[in-house]
Structures are given as C-alpha cells and as structure tokens.
N, C-alpha and C positions, 0 to 999 in steps of 0.2 A: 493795711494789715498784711502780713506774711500768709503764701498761701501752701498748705502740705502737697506736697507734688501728688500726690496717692490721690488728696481731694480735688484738684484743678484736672486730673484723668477723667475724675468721673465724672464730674461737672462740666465737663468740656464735651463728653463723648452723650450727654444728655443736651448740652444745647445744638451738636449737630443732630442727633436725634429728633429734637421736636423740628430743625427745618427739615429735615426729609421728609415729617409726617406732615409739614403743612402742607410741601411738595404733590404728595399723594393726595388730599384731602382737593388741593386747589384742582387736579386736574380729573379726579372723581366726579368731582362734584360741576363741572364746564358743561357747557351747552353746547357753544362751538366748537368747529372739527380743527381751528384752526390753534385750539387751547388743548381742547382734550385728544385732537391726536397728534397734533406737529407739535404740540408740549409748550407753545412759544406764550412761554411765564416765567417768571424767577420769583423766587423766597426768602425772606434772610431773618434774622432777628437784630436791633439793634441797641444799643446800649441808650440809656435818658437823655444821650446830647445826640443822637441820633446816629450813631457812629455803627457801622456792621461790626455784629463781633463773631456771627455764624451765618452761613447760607447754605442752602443744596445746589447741587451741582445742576445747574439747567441753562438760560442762557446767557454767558459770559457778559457781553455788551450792556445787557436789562443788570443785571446782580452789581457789577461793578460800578452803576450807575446810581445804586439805589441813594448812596449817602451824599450824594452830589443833589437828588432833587429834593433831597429833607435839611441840605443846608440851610434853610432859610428859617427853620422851626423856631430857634432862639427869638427872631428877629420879630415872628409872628407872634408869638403868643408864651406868656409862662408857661413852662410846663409844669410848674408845681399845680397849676389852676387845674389840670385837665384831671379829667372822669372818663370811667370807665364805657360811657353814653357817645365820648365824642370820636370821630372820625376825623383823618386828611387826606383830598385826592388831589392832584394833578398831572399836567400831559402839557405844561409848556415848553416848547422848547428853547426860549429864551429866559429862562428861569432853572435853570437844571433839567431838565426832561429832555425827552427826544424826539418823538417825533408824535404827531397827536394821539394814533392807536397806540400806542404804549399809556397804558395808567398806574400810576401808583394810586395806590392805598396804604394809608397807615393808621394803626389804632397803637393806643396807648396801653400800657400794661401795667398795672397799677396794683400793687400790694402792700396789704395795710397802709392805704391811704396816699402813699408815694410811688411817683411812678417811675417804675425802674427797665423799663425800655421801651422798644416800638414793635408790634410785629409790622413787618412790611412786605408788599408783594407786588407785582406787577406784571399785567399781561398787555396781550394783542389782542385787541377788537376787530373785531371784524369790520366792521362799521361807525364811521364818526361823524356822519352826512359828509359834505364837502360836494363838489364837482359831481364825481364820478361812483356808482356803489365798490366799498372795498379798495379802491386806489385813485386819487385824481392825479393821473397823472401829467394832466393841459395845467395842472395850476402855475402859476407864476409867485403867489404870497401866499401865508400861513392861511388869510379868510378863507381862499377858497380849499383851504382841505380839512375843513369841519370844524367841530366842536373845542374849542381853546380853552383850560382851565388853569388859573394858578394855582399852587398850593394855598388851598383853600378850609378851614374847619366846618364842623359839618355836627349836628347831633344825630345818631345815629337812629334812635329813635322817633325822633321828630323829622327830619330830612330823609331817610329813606326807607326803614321799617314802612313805614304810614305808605302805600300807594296815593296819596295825595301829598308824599314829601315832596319839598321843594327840589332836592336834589336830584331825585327818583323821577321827578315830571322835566326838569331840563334834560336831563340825558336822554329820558324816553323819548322826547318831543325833538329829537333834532338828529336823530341815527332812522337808517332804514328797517332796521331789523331789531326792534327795541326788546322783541324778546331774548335773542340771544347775546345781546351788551346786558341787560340785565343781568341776566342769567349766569354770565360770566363775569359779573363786580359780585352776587352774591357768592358764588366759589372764589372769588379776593377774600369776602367778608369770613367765608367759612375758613382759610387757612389761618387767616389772621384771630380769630376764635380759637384753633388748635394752638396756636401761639400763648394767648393770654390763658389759655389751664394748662396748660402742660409746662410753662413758666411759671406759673402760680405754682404749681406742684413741685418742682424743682427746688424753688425758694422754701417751701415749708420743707422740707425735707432736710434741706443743707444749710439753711440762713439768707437771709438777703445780705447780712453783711459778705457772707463767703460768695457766694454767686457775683453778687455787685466787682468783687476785688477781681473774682478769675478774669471778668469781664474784661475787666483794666489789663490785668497781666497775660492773654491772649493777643490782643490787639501788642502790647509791650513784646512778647515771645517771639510774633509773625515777624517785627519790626527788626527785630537782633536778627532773625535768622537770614531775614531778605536783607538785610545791610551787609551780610560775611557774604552770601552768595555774590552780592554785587562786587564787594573786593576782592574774588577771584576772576573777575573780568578785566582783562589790561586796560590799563588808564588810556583815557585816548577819545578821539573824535570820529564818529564814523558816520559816513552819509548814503545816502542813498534815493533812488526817489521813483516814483510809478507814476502813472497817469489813467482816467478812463474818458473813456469816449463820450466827448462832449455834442456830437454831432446831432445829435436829436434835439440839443437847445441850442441848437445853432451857435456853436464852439466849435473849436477843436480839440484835441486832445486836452484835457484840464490835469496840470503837473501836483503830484503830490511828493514834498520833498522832507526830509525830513534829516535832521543831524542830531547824532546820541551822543553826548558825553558823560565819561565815565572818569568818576577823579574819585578813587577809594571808595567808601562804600554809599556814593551818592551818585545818580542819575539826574542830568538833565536833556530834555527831552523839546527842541526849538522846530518850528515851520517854514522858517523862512524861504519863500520862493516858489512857495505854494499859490496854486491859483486865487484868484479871485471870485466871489461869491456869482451865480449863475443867476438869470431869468429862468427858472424851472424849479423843479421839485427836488432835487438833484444835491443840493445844500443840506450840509452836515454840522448839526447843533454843537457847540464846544462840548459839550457832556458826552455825546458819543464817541468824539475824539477823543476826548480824554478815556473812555472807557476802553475804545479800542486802543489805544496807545498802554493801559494796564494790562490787557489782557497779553496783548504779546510779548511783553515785557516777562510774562510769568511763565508764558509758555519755553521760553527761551532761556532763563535763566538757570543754572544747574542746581536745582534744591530739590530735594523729594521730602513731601512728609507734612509741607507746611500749609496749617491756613489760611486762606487767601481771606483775609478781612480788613478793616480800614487800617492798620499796621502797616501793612503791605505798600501802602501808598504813601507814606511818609519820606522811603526815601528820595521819591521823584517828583522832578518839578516839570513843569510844561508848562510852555507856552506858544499860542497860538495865534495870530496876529488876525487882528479884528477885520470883518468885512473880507476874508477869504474864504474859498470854499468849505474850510473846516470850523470859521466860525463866524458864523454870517451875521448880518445885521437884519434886526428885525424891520420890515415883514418879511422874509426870504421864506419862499416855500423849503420843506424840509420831507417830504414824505419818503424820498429815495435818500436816503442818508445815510443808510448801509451801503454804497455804490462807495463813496468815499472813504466810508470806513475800516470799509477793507481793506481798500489802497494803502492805508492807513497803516492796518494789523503787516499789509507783505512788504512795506519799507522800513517800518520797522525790526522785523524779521530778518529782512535782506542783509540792513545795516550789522545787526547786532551778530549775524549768522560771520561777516569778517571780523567782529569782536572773539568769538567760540565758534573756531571753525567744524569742531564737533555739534555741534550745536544748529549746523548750514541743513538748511532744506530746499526742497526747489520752490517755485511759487504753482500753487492751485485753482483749481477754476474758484478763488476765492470772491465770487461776489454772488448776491443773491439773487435769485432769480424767481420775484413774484408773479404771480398770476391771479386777476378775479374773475369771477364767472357768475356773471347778475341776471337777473331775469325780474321785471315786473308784468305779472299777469291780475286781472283783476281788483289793482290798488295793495298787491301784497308781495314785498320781497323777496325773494330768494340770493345769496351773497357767501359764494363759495371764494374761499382764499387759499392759498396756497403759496407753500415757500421748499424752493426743488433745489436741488445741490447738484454739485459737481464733481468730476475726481482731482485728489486730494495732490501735492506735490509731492514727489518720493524724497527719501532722503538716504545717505551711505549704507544704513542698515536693510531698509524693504521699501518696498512699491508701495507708491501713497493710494491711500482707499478709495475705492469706487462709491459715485454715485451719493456723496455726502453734503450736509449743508456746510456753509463754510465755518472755523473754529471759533469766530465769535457770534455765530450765529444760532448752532448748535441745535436747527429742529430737527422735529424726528419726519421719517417718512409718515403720510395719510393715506390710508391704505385703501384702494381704491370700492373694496366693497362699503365700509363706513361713508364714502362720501356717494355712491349711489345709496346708500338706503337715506339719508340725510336731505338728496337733493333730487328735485324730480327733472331740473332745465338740461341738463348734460348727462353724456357716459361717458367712461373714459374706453377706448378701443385697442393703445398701446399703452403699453410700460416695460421699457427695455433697457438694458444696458448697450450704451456706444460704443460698440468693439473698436480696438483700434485708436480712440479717442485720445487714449494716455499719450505723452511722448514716450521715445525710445530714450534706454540708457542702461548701464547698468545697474541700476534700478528703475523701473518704467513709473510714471504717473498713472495717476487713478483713473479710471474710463467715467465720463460723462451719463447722464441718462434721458430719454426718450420720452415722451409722454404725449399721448393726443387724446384730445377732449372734442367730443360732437354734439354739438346741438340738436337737441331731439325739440324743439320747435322755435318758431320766427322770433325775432329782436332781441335773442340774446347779447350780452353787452359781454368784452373780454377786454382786460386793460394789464398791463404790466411793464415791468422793467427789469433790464438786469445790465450786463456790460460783455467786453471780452469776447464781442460777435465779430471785429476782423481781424484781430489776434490772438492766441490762446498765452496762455501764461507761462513765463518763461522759463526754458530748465538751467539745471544749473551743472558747472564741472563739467560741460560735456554734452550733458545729455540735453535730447530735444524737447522742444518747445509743445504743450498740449495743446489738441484740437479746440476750436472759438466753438463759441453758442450759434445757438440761431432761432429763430421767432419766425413762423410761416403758418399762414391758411391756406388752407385746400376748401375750395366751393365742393358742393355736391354735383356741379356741372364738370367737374376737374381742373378749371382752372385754379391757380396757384398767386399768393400776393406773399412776397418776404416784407416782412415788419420791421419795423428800426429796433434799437434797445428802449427807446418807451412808447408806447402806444397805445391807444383804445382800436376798437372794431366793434360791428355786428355780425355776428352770425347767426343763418338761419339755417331754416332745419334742414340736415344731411352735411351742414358746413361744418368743417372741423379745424380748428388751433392744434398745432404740433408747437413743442415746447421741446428745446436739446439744448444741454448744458455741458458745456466744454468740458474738457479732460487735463488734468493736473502736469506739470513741465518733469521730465525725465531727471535722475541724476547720476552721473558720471555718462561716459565713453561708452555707444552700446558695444557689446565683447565683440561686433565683429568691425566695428572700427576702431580697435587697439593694437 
C-alpha cells in the first residue's frame, strides 16, 4: 500500500519514540552500575521477520548487532505460532551474538492475533560465571567464560515469571551475583513491555495495515538514501590496516587489514590478511565485526538526517575469512572482542578517511579498557565492572574529546559516588584527566583519563584489559601520535608492579589499581612547526 508522507512522519517519529522510552524504562529500572550508569544496553524495535526498523541511540556495536543475532528466528520457529507468553534469549557468539555478557531478549508483539514485530534489547551483565568474576580473562575457549546460550524460546510465564522457572533457576544458578543479572534481564523484560503497548497503541490509532507498510518503506527510505550517499564516494579500492598488541597471548602484534570497495552505490568490505584466531580471549565474533565494520561505515559516510536500520545494511557486503581473528572458530574464547573491533572501526575509517578526505580523522585512544573489582566475603559476591575511555582523534575542524569511551562503544562515565554507595570492597582515590595525553597538531587529540581504585580489605580480585600501552594512536597530516595506556599497582608498602594489557591480580587492603587511558593522535602540522 502507498504511504501519505504526512502519515509515515508521524508514525515514524512514534516508532523512534517508543525506542527512546524503552531506552529509559531499560535503564531505570537496572540494578547494575554497569547498566544503569555506563548505560552499556541498546533498544530497537523490529519488524515480524526480525529486521530493525527503529532504535535509540546507545551502543552502536549491541544495536547494529541486534538483526544479526535474531537471524536464525524463521529457522526456529513459526512466527505466526508465537503468543504474547513467549520470550527469546541468547549470548552466543558463534550464532550471531557477541560475546557472553551481551544478552538479547526478544519478545513478540502481537496484535489482533498476528504478530507484527519484536521488541528487542540487549545489555551487559555483570556477571556470567566463567573463570574469573566480571572478566575471565586466563580463558583460552568460550567454556571457561560462562554461561552459553542459543537463541532459545522460552515461556514467559512458565520459564521465568515462576522463581522456580526453568530459565530463571539456570541463569541464577550459574552467575555470581544472581541478583543483579536478574535484575537487569527484568529491566530487558520491562523495555520490551514498553515496546509491546506502546506499539499496540500506535497500531490502533493508525492501522496495522499503515504501520506494517511505514515499517517496509523506512527500512526501503534508509536504503535509497545510504545507496546516493555511497555514490558520492569515488569508485575505488582503498586499504588500510592496524594491529593490537598480542603480547599478553603470547603473539605479537595481531594485523588487522582491511580493503573497501566502492563501485556506485555498493560497498564491499574484505579481510584479507588479517591475523589469525588467538589462544585467549582476545577473538572477535563475525557479528561484531560485522557491526563494527557498520557502524564506521556510517559514521564516515556524508548523509545527515537518516535512519540507521536494517536498510542501511543492504548496500554492504563483507566478508570475513573464517578462523581469523575477526572470525574465529568455535570454541575460541571471545570475551575481549572489542580490542579487535576497534581496530576494526579505525581501518576502516583510516581507509574510507583517503576515500572523503574531508571525512579524515586522526585515530583515538579507540579501544576499551575494562576493569572488575570482585570481592567474596562470606559466600556472597560483590562484582564491580567498569568500561573507561580515552581521548578521542582530532580532526580538521576541533580537537578530539577527552576522556570518552570509544565510538562503538559508547558508555557513559560511572560516577564514582554511585559506585561507592553500591559497593563496600573499594574506593576510588583519583579521577583525573591526562594533561598533555593528547598529541600535538593543529588540532590536538583528546586527553586520556586517570582513575585509581583501593582496596579497603584482603583478597580483592582485579582483572582487565585493554590495548595501545606501548603505542598511542596515531595522528594524522602532521600531527602527533597520542600518549599509550597503562595498567599499574601500588602495594600499601609502596612498592609498584606494571601489568600487561590483560591481567588478573589481588589486592589487599591499602593496595591500589591505577587505570590511565591514552590520548587520541593530533591533526595537521602543530603551528609551530609550519
């Protein structure tokens, strides 16, 4: 059916509506600090074959990933069969998913009897057992980093409602801190409830035949505008490639290469010569690849105005050659998978930046840098997480931003009062900005930031990773290179131990973790060397 431009406005500006409101609803309603204040969730709505056709803006890699881990829904199950009772989770990462703390949930939405989309959400747990609380990162294969689920159906009612659901007793019965994975799949379940009345209501208001159609001609809209913006990019081949430091799984540099072709208004997007899959944790699921390989595609591309939903994806192909780092064979642990995928987002960027050289940025302290902070006292957990940014790469216009997470990453800062009232094992003593961090240029890069955590008693556990601790990231036209990370304990005696980019520790009481995150590469000439 034809849609009236007047009515695809309003119905459009109601389906990003309701994902904002699940947005809010999801992270209202979290338990963890790692949900409700670093925000690290995403939202979207998607059409009956599972396809995004709206989402809130949260975090790129999770959102752009959602229609990848609900590909399989056809294969599984009718959807005409499904009720408003049933539920789907999963967190594999050899299935579309990413890494095991990442969960989808999907429910079905179902009016007058047929159902006519998905709400879908998905966050970061805190905790999924495995190895290590909050990060294993000794692991070698997927067993040891917890809890593995396929997209799986579930009744809602029966499975997790009920404290004796099936669902509800595996998850609890296999994380450390069962109250707040709970706690934050109920805040999935609540957004996903915002979804199914506030699309219920939508549809009675406009029609399900008219809503069903914008649905189509959204996804169609995104697809035309992202096909003209891609024919304003010169036809051509461009390469480029990064690497991160493999030295912690006993590698060396692990190369991330990557070639973009552009022939009219179709991208394709190859791997070739990329490293191969690692003994660690360190291995990046195809889904994330793929998602980071979307997301800079869009950031880079010159269009203002448009949708980023499953449209958007149509005009690019990728591929990514099996059993390398980007897309591992199973069992390959995968916990650090944002380490790669960054590398990911800044060659692709790099390459496309000599495609639209207005378009050029420098490269950022673009990788994440987690941190856990476990304590078991008594037989009862405690499992603080954390994800800290970097500054940003400048570009022609201004100096890239301090102290951010990186742009497919997208958390928010945890503010250190929220995580002393939440947690009794640590305090935090500093939180500073890295003066100086940035590189020079005639635009400088972002400054890094500081952060130190003290054990206020014996056998606290601290594990993390990140990358870009003996090089900082590179600038660009000129301009210098940002200061590297660094990962160091301070005893309460004063002595001092530097930590590689992944590690575990104990600290005990008076011993403190310092956490510094590099600063983003300069661009152009600084003025006083011109």
């Amino acid at each position: 059916m034809s849609t009236d431009p007047q009515q695809l406005a309003i119905i459009k500006a109601g389906l990003d509506a309701i994902c904002r409101e699940m947005a809010v609803n999801l992270r209202r309603s979290a338990t963890s600090s790692i949900v409700r204040e670093a925000r690290d969730f995403s939202v979207a709505l998607t059409d009956a074959k599972g396809e995004v056709v709206a989402q809130a803006e949260c975090i790129p890699i999770m959102t752009a990933g959602i229609s990848l881990a609900f590909a399989d829904i056809a294969e599984l199950v009718d959807v005409s069969t499904l009720t408003p009772d049933d539920a789907f989770i999963m967190n594999d990462p050899f299935s579309g998913g990413q890494h095991l703390q990442d969960i989808y949930l999907f429910v079905p939405i179902v009016v007058g009897g047929t159902v006519v989309g998905f709400g879908a959400t998905t966050a970061h747990h805190v905790d999924l057992g495995g190895m290590h609380a909050g990060i294993s990162t000794q692991a070698t294969e997927i067993y040891q980093e917890g809890l593995r689920m396929p997209l799986s159906r579930f009744s809602i009612s029966r499975d997790w409602e009920n404290p004796r659901g099936f669902v509800r007793q595996v998850v609890g019965a296999n994380v450390r801190v069962p109250d707040a994975v709970i706690g934050d799949l109920n805040a999935q379940f609540a957004a996903n409830q915002t979804a199914t009345r506030r699309l219920g209501e939508l549809m009675q208001r406009h029609g399900v035949a008219a809503c069903t159609a914008v649905m189509e001609e959204l996804k169609d809209y995104s697809e035309r505008r992202f096909r003209d913006a891609i024919s304003q990019v010169p036809d051509g081949r461009y390469l480029a490639e990064e690497y991160f430091d493999g030295s912690a799984y006993g590698v060396g540099d692990v190369p991330i290469c990557v070639q973009v072709e552009v022939a009219g208004d179709e991208m394709r997007v190859t791997f070739d010569g990329t490293g191969a899959q690692v003994l660690g944790n360190v291995n990046c699921p195809v889904a994330s690849t793929v998602s980071a390989v979307q997301s800079a595609i869009r950031c880079c591309i010159p269009v203002e105005g448009i949708d980023f939903n499953e449209g958007c994806n149509r005009p690019i192909d990728i591929e990514v050659p099996y059993g390398s780092v980007l897309n591992p064979a199973a069992p390959a642990a995968v916990r650090s998978r944002l380490t790669p995928a960054s590398r990911v987002f800044n060659a692709v960027v790099r390459a496309l930046g000599e495609a639209i050289p207005e378009q050029a940025v420098a490269t950022g302290f673009d990788t994440t840098t987690a941190i856990a902070v476990s304590s078991l006292v008594e037989g009862r957990y405690q499992v603080a997480l954390e994800i800290l940014g970097g500054g940003w790469g400048a570009c022609a216009e201004h100096d890239g931003a301090d102290g951010l997470d990186n742009p497919i990453s997208n958390c928010a800062n945890a503010p250190v009062e929220a995580l002393e009232t939440d947690f009794e094992h640590f305090w935090i003593d500093e939180y500073a900005i890295v003066d100086h961090s940035g590189g020079a240029g005639a635009s400088a890069g972002g400054r890094g930031i500081r952060r130190s955590y003290v054990a206020k008693q014996d056998g606290v556990k601290v594990a993390g990773y990140s990358d870009r601790h003996r090089e900082g990231p590179d600038g660009r036209d000129g301009g210098a290179s940002g200061a590297p990370g660094a990962h160091a304990i301070i005893r309460a005696d004063g002595s001092s131990e530097r930590l590689s980019t992944n590690y575990e520790a104990v600290l005990n009481r008076g011993d403190r973790i310092v956490v510094v995150t590099g600063g983003g590469g300069g661009f152009g000439a600084p003025p006083a060397d011109r």
